[in-house]
C-alpha positions as CSV (number, residue, x, y, z in Angstrom):
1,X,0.0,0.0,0.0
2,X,1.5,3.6,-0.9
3,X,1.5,6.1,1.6
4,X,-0.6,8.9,1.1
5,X,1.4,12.4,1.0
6,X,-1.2,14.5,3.4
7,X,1.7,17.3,3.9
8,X,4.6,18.5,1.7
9,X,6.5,20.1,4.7
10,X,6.5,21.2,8.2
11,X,5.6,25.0,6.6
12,X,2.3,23.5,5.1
13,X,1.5,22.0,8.8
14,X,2.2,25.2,10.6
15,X,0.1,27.0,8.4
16,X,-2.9,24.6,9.5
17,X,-1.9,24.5,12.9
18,X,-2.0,28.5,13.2
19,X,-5.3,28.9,11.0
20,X,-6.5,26.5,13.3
21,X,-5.1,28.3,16.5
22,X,-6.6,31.4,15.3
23,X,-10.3,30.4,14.5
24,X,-10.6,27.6,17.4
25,X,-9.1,29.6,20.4
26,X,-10.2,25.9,22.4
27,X,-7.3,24.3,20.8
28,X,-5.0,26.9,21.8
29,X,-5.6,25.3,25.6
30,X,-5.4,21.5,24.2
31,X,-3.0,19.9,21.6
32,X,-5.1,17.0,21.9
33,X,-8.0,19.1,20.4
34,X,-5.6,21.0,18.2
35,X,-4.7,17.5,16.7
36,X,-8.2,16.2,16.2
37,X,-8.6,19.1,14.6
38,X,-5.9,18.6,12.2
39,X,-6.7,15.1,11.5
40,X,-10.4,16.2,10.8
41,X,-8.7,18.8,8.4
42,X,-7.0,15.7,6.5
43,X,-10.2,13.4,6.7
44,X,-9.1,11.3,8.7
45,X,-11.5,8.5,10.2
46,X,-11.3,9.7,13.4
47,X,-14.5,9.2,14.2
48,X,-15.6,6.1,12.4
49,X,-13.2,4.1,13.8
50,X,-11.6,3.3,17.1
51,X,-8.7,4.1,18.4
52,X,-7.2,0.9,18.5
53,X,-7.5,0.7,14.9
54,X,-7.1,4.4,13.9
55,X,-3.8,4.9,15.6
56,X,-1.2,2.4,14.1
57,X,-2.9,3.3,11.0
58,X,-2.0,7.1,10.7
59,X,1.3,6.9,10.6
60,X,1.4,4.0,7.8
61,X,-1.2,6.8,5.7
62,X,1.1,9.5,6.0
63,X,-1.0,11.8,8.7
64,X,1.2,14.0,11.0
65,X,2.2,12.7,14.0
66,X,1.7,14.0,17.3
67,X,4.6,15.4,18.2
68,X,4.6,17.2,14.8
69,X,1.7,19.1,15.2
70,X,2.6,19.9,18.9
71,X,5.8,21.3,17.6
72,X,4.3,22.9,15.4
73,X,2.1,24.6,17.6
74,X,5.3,26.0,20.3
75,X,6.8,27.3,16.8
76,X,3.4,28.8,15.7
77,X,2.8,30.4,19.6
78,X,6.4,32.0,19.8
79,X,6.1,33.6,16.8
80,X,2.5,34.5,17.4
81,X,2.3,35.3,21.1
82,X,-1.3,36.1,21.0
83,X,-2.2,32.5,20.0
84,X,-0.9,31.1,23.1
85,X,-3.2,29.3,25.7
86,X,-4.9,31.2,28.7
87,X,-2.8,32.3,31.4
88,X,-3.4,29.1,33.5
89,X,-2.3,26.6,30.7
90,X,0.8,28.8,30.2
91,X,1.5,28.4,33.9
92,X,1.2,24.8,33.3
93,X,3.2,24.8,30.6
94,X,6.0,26.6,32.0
95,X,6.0,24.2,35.2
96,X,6.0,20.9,33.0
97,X,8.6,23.1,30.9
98,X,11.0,23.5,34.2
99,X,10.1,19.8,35.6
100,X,11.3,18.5,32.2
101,X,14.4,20.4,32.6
102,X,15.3,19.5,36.3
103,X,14.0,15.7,35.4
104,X,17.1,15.5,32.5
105,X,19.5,18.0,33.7
């Protein structure tokens, strides 16, 4: 089975992801939501089938991971400031941010 090509390059995904950002402000708090919302965007079956199905299956189709779309999102956000989450997910952002650090220091 070929791969399907969903995204030519990490520009075309933060593209979506900041539309996205912009006209949802409820993914700006989630990137679980923001990445439903970019698999919706791309047609996937997300909700026609379940998740023990969908997941192994969107890497093998050529759907953004994850961790794509969540990096895409810190990229998007840092150049776009206003875009960020509400100031209690920033908090909790920046907290995980310093754990991580101290965890792997």
């Amino acid at each position: 089975m070929k791969k399907r090509k969903y995204f030519d390059n990490l520009h075309t995904i933060n593209d979506l992801v900041e539309r996205i950002l912009m006209n949802n402000p409820a993914t700006r708090d989630s990137d679980e939501l923001l990445y439903i919302s970019v698999l919706e965007h791309f047609k996937a079956p997300i909700r026609t089938t379940s998740f023990a199905e969908l997941f192994p299956r969107l890497q093998m189709d050529g759907f953004p991971s994850f961790s794509t779309v969540s990096r895409a999102r810190r990229k998007v956000t840092e150049e776009n400031p206003e875009l960020k989450g509400t100031d209690d997910i920033k908090e909790k952002r920046s907290q995980l941010e310093a754990y991580f650090h101290e965890f792997f220091a």
